[in-house]
SETI-668770 format. One record per residue: z, x, y negated of N, C-alpha, C in turn; residue number from 1. Coordinates in Angstrom, 2 decimals. Last residue first. Layout:
N
<site n_w="Z" n_u="X" n_v="Y" ca_w="Z" ca_u="X" ca_v="Y" c_w="Z" c_u="X" c_v="Y" seq="NUM"/>
...
This chain:
128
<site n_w="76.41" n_u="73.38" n_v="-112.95" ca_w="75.68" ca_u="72.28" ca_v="-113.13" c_w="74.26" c_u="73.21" c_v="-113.17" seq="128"/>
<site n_w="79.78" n_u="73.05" n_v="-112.37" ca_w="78.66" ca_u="74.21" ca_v="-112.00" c_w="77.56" c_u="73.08" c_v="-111.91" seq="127"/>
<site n_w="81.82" n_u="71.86" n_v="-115.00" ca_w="81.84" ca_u="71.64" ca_v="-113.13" c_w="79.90" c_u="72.51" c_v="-113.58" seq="126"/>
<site n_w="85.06" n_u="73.79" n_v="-115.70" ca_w="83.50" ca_u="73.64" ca_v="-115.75" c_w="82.95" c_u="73.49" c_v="-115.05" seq="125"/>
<site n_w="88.02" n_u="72.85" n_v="-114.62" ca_w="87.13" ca_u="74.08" ca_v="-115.26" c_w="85.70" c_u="73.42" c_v="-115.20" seq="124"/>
<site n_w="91.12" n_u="71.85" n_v="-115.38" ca_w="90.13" ca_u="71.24" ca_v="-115.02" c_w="88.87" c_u="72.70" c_v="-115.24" seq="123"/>
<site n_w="94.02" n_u="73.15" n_v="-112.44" ca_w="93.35" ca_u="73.09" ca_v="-113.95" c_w="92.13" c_u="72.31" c_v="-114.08" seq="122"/>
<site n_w="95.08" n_u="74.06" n_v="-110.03" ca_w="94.75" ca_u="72.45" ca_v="-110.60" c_w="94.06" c_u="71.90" c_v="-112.13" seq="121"/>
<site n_w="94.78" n_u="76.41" n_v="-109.59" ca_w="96.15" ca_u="75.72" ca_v="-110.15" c_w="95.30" c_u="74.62" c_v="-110.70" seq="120"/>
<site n_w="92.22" n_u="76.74" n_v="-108.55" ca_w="93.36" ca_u="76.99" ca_v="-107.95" c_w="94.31" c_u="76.21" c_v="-107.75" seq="119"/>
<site n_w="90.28" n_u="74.11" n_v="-110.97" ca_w="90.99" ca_u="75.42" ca_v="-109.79" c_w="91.56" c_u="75.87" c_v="-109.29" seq="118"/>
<site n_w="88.41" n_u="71.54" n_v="-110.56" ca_w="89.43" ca_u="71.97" ca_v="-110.94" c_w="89.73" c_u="73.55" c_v="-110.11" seq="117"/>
<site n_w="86.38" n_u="68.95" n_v="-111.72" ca_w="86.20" ca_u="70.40" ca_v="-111.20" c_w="87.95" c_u="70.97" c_v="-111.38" seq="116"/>
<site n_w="87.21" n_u="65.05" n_v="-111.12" ca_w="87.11" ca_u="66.31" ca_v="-112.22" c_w="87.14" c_u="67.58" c_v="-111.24" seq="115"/>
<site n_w="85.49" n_u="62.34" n_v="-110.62" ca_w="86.11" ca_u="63.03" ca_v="-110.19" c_w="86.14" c_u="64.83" c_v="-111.29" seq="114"/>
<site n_w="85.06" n_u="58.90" n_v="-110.97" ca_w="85.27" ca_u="59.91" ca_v="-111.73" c_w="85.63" c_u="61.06" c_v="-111.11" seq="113"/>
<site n_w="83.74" n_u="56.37" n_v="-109.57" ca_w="84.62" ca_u="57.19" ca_v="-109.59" c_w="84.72" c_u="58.49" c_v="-110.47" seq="112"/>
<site n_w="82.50" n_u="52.91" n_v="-109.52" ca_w="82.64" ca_u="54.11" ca_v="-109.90" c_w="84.00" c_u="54.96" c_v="-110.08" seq="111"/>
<site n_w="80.82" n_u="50.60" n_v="-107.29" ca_w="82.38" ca_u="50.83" ca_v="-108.07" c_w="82.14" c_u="52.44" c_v="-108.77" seq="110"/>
<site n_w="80.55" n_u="47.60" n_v="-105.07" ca_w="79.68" ca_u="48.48" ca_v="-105.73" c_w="81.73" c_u="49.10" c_v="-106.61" seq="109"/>
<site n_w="80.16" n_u="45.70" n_v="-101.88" ca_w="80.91" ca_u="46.73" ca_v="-103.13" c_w="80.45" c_u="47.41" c_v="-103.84" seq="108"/>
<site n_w="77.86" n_u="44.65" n_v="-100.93" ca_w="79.25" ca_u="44.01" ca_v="-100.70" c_w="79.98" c_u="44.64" c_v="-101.74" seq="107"/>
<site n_w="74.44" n_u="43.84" n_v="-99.96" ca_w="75.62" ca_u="44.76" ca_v="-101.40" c_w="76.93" c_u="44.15" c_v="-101.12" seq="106"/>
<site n_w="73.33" n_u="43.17" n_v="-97.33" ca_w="74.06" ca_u="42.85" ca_v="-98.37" c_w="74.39" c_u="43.92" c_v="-98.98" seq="105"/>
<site n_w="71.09" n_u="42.77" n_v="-94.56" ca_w="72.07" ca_u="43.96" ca_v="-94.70" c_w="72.08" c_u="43.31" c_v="-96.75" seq="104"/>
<site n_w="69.63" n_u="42.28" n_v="-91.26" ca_w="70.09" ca_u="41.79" ca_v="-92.51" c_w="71.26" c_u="42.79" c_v="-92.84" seq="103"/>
<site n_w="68.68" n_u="42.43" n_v="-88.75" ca_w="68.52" ca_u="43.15" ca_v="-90.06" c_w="68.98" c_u="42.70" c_v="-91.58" seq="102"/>
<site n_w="71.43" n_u="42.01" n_v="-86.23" ca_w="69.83" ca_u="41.51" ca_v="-86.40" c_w="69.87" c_u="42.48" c_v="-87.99" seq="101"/>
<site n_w="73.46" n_u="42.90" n_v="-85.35" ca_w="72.60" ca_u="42.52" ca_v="-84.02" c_w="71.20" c_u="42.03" c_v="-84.59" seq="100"/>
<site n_w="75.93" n_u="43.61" n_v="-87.10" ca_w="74.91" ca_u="44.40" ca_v="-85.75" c_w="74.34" c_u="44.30" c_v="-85.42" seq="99"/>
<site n_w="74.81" n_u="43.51" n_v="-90.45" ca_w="74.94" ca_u="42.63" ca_v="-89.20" c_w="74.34" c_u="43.81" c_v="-88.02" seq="98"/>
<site n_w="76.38" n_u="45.37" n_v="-92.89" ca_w="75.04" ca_u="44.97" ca_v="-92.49" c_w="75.66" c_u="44.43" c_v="-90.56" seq="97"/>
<site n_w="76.99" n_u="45.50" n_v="-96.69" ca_w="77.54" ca_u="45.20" ca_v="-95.43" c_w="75.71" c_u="44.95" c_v="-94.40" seq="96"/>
<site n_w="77.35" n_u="48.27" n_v="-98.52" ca_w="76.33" ca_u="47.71" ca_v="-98.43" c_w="76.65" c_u="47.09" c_v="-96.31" seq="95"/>
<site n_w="78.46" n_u="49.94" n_v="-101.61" ca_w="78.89" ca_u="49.53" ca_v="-100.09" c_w="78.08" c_u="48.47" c_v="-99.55" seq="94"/>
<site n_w="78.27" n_u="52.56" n_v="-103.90" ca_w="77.83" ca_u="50.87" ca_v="-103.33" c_w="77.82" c_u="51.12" c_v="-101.58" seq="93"/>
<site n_w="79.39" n_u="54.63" n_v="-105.75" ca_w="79.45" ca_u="54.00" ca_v="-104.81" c_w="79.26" c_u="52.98" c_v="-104.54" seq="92"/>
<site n_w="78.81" n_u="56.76" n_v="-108.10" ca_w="78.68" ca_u="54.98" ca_v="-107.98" c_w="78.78" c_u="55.22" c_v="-106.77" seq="91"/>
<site n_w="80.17" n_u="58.98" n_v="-110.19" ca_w="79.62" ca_u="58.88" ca_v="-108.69" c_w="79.81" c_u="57.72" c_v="-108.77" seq="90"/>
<site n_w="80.76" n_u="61.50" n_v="-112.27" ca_w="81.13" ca_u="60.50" ca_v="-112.07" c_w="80.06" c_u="59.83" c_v="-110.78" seq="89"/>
<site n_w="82.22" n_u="64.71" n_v="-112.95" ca_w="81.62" ca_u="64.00" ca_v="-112.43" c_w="81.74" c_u="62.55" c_v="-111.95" seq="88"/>
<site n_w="83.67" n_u="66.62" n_v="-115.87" ca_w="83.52" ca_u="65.70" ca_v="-114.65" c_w="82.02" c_u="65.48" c_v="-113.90" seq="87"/>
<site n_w="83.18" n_u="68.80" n_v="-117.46" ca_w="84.30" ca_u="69.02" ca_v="-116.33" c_w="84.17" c_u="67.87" c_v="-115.37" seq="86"/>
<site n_w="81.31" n_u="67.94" n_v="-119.18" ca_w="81.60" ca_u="69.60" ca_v="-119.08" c_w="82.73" c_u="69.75" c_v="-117.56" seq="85"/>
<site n_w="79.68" n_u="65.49" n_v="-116.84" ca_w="80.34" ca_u="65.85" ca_v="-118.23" c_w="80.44" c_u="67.09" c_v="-118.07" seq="84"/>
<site n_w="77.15" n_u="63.58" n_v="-115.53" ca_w="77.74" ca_u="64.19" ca_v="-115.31" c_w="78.07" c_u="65.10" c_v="-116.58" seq="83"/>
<site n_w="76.42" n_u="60.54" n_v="-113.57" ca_w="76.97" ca_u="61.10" ca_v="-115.02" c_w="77.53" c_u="62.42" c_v="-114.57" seq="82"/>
<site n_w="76.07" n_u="60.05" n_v="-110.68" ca_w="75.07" ca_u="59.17" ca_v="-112.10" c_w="75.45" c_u="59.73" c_v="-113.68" seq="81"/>
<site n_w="75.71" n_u="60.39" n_v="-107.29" ca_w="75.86" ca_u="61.07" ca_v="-108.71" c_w="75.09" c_u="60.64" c_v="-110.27" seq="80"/>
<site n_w="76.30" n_u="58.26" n_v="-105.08" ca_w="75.20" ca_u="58.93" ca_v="-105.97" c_w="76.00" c_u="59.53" c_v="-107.08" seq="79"/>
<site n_w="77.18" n_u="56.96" n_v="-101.82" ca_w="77.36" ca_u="57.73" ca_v="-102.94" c_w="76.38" c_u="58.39" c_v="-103.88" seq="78"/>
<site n_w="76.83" n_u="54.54" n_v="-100.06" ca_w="76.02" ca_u="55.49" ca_v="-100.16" c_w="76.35" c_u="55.87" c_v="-101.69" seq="77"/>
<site n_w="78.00" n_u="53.08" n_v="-96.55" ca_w="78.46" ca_u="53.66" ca_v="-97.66" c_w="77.81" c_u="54.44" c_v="-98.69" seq="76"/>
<site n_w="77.54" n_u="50.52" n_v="-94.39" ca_w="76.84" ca_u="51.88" ca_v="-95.03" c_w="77.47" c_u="52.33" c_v="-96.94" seq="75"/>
<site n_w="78.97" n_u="48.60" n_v="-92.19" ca_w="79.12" ca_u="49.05" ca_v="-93.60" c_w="78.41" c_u="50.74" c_v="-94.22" seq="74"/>
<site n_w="78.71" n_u="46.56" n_v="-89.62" ca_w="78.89" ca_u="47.83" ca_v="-90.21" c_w="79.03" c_u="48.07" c_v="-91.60" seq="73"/>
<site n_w="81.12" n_u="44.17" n_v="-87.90" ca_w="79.83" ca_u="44.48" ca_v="-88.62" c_w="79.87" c_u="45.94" c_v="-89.17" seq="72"/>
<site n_w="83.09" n_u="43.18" n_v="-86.93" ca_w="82.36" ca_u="43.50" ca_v="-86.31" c_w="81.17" c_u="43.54" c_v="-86.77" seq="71"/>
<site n_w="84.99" n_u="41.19" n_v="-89.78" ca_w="85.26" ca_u="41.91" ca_v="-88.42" c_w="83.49" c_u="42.00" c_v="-87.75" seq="70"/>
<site n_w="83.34" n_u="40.62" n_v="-92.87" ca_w="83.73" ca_u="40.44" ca_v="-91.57" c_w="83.51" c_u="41.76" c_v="-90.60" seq="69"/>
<site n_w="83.19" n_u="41.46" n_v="-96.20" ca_w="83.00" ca_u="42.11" ca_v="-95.09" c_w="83.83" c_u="41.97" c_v="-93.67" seq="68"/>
<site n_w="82.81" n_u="39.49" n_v="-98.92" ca_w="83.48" ca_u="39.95" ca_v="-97.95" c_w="82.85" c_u="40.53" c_v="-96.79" seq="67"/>
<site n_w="80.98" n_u="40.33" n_v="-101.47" ca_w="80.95" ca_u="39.30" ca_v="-100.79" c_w="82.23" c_u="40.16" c_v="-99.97" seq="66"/>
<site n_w="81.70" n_u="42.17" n_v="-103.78" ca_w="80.95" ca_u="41.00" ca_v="-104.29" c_w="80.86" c_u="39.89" c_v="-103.22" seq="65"/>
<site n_w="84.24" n_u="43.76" n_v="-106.02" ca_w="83.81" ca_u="42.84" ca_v="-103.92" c_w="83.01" c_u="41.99" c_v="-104.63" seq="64"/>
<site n_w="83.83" n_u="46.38" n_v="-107.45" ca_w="83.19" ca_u="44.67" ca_v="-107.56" c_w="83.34" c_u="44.40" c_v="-106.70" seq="63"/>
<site n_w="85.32" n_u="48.42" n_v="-109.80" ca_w="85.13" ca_u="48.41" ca_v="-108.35" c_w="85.36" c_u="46.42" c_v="-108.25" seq="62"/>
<site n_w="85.90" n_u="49.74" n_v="-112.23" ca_w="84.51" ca_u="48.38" ca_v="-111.93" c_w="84.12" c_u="48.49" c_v="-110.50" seq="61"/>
<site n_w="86.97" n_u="53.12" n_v="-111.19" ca_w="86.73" ca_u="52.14" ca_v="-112.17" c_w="85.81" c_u="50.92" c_v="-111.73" seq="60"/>
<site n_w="88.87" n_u="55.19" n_v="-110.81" ca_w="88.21" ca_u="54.32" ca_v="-110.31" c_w="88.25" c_u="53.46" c_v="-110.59" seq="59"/>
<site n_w="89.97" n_u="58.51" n_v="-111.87" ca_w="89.93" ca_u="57.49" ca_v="-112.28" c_w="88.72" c_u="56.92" c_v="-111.42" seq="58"/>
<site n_w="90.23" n_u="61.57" n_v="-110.91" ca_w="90.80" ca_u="61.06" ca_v="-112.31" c_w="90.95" c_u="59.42" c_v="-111.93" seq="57"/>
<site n_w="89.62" n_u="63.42" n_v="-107.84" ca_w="89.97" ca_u="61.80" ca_v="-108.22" c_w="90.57" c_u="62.03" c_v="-109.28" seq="56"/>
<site n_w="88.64" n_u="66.36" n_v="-107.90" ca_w="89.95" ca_u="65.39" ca_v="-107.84" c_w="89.45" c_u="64.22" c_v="-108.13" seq="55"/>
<site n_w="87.16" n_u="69.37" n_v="-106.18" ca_w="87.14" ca_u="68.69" ca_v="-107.37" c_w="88.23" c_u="66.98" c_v="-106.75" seq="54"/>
<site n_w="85.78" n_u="72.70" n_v="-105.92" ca_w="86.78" ca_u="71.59" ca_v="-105.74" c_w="87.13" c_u="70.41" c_v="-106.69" seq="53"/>
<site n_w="82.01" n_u="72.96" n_v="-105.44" ca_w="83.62" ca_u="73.34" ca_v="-106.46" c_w="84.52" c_u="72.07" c_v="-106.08" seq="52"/>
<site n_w="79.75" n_u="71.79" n_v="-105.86" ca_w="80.34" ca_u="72.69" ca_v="-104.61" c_w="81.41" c_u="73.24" c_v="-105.13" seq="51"/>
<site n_w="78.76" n_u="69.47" n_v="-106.72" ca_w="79.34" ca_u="71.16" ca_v="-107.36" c_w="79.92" c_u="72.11" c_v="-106.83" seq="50"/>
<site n_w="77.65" n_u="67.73" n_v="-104.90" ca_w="76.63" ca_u="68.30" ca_v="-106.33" c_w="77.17" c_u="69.54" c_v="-106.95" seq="49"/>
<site n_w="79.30" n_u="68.15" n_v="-102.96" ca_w="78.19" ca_u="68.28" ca_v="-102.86" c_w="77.22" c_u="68.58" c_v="-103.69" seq="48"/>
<site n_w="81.89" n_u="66.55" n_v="-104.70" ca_w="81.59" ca_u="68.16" ca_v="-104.02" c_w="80.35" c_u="68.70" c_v="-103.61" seq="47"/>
<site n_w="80.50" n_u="64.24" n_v="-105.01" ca_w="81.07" ca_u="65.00" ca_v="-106.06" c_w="81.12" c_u="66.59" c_v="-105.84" seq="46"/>
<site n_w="80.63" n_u="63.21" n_v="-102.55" ca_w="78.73" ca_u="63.31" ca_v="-103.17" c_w="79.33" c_u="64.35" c_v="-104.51" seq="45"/>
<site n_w="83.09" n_u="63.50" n_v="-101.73" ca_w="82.16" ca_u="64.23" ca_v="-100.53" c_w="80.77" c_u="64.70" c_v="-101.79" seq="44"/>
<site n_w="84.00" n_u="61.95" n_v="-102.88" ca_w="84.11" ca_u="63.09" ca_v="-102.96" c_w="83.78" c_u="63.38" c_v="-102.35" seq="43"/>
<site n_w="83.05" n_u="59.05" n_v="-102.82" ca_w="82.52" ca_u="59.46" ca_v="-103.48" c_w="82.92" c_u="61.61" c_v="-103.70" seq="42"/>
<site n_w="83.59" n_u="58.50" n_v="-100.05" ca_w="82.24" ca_u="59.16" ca_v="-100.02" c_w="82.00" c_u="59.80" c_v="-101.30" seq="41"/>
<site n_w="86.62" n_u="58.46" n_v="-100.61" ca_w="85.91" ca_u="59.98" ca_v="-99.47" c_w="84.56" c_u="60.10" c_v="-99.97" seq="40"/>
<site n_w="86.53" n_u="56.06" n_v="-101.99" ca_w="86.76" ca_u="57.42" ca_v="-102.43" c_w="86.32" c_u="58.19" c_v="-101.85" seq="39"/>
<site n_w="85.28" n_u="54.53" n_v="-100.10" ca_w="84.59" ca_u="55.21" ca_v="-100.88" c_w="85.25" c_u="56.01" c_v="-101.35" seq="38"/>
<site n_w="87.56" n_u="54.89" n_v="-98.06" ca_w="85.69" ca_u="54.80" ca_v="-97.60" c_w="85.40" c_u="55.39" c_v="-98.69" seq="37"/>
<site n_w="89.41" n_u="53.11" n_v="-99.93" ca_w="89.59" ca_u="54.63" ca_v="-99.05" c_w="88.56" c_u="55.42" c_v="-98.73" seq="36"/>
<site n_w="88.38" n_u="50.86" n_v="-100.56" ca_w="88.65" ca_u="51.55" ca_v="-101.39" c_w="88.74" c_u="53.43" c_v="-100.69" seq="35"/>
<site n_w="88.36" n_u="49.68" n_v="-97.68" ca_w="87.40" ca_u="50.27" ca_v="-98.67" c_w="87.50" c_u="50.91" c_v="-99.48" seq="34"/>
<site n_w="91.41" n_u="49.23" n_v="-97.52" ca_w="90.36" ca_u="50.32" ca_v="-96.59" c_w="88.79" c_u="50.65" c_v="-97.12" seq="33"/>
<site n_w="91.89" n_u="47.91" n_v="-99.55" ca_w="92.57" ca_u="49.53" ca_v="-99.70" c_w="91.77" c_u="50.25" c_v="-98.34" seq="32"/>
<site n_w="90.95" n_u="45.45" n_v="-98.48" ca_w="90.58" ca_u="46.26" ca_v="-99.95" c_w="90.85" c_u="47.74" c_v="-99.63" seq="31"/>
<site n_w="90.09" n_u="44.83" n_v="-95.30" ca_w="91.09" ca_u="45.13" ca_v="-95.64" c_w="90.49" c_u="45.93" c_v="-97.40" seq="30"/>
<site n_w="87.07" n_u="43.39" n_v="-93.85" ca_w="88.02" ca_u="44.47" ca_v="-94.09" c_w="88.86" c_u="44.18" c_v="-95.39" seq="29"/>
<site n_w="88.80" n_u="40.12" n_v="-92.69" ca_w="87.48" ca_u="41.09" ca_v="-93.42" c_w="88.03" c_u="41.87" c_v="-93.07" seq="28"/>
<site n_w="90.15" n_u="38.57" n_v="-91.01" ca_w="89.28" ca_u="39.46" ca_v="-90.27" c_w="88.04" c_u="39.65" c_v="-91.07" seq="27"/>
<site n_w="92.29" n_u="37.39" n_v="-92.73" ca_w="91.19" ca_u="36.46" ca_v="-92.60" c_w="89.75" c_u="36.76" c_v="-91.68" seq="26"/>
<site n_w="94.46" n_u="39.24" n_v="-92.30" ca_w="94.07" ca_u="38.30" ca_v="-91.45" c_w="93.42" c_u="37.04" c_v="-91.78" seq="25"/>
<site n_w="91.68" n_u="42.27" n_v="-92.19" ca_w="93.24" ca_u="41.36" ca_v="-92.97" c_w="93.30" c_u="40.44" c_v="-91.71" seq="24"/>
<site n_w="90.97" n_u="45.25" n_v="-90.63" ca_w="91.08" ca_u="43.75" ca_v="-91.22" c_w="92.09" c_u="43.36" c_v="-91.29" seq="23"/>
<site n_w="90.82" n_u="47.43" n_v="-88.63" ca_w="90.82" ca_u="47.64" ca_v="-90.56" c_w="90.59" c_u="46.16" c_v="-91.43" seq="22"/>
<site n_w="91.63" n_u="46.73" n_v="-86.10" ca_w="91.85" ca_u="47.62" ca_v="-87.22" c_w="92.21" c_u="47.69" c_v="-88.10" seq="21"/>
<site n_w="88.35" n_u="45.18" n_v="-85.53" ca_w="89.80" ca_u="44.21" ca_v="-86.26" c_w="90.67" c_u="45.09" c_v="-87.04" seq="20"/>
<site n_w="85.99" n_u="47.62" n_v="-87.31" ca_w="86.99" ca_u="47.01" ca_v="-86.36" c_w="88.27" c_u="46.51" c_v="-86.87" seq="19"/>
<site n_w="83.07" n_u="48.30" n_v="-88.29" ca_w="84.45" ca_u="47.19" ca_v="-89.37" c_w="84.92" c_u="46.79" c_v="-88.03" seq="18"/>
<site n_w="82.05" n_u="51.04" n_v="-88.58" ca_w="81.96" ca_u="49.81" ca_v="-88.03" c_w="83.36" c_u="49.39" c_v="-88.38" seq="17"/>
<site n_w="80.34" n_u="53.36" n_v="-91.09" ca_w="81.45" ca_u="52.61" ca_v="-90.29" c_w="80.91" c_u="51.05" c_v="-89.98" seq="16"/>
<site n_w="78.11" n_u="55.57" n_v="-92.60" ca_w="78.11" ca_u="53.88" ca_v="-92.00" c_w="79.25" c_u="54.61" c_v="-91.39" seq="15"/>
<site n_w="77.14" n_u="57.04" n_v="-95.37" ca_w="77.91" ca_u="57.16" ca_v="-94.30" c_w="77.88" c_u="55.66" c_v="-93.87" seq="14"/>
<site n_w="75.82" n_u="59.55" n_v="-97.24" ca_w="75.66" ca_u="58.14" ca_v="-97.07" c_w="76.23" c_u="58.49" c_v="-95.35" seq="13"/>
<site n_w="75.04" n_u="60.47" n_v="-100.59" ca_w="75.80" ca_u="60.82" ca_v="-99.63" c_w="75.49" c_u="59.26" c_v="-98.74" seq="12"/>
<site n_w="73.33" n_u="63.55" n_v="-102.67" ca_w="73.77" ca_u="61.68" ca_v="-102.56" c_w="74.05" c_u="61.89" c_v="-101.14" seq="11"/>
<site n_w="72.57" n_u="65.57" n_v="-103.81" ca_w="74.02" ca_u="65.56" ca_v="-103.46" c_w="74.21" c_u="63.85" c_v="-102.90" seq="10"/>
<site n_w="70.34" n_u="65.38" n_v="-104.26" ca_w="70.32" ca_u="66.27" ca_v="-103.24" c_w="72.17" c_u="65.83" c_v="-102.96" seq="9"/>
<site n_w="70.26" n_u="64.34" n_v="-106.99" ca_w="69.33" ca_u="63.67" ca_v="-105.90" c_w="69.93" c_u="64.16" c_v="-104.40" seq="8"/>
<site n_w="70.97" n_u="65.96" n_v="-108.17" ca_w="72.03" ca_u="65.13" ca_v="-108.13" c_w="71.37" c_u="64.68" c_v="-106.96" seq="7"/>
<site n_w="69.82" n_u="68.12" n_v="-108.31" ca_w="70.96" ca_u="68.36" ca_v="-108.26" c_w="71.58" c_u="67.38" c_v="-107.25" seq="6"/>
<site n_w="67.36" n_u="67.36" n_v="-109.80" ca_w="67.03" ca_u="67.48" ca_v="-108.29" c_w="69.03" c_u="67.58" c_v="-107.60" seq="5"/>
<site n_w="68.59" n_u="67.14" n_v="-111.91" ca_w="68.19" ca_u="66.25" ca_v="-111.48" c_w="68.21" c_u="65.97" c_v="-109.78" seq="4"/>
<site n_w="69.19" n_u="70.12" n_v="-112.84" ca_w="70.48" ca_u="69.00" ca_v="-112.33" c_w="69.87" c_u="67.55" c_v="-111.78" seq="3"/>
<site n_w="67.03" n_u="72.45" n_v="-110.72" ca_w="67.12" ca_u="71.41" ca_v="-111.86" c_w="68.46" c_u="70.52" c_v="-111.65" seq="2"/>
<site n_w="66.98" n_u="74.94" n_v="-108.81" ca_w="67.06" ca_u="73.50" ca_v="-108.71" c_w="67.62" c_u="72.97" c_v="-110.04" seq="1"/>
C-alpha cells in the first residue's frame, strides 16, 4: 500500500448526539467538548495511518464556524493531510446535522499535529 492509499485508508469518522450534557447555557455544545471529539478523532486517524503510538504536539486553526445546538448530531471526520519524518498532521472537520430532516453544515474545521513516539516518549519515525 502506497502512503496515499495510506492515508485514504486511515480517515476516520464518528457521529455523536449533542445532549444538554455537553452544552453551555446558550444549549450549544460546549468548545472544550469539541475540542475533546476531535482530538480523539484526530488520534484515532493518526494511529490508524501508523499504527504506532503517537501524541498530541499541537492544535492549530481550530474555526467554529456556526454553533452546534442541543439535540442534533455531529459527524466527526478525520483525514490525514501531511505527513513529516516523525509527525503527522490530521484536519478534522466537524460537520453539524439535524435529526429529523437532511440538512447537515461544516461547524468546525481544525488541525492537529500528532508525533510517533516510543516507549520512553521519544519521537521515532512515523512508519510510512
Amino acid at each position: 500500500m502506497d502512503i496515499t492509499q495510506k492515508m485514504e485508508a486511515a480517515e476516520t469518522r464518528i457521529t455523536k448526539a449533542v445532549f444538554p450534557n455537553t452544552t453551555n447555557h446558550y444549549a450549544t455544545l460546549f468548545g472544550g467538548t469539541a475540542l475533546q471529539w476531535m482530538d480523539e478523532a484526530a488520534f484515532i486517524t493518526a494511529t490508524r495511518f501508523s499504527r504506532q503510538k503517537t501524541v498530541t504536539v499541537c492544535s492549530d486553526r481550530i474555526e467554529f464556524k456556526t454553533p452546534i445546538p442541543a439535540g442534533t448530531f455531529v459527524e466527526l471526520v478525520g483525514q490525514v493531510v501531511k505527513v513529516g519524518n516523525t509527525s503527522i498532521q490530521v484536519r478534522v472537520t466537524v460537520y453539524l446535522e439535524q435529526m429529523y430532516d437532511t440538512t447537515r453544515t461544516k461547524a468546525i474545521e481544525g488541525l492537529f499535529t500528532f508525533v510517533a513516539v516510543d516507549d520512553a516518549m521519544r519521537p521515532i519515525p512515523v512508519k510510512k
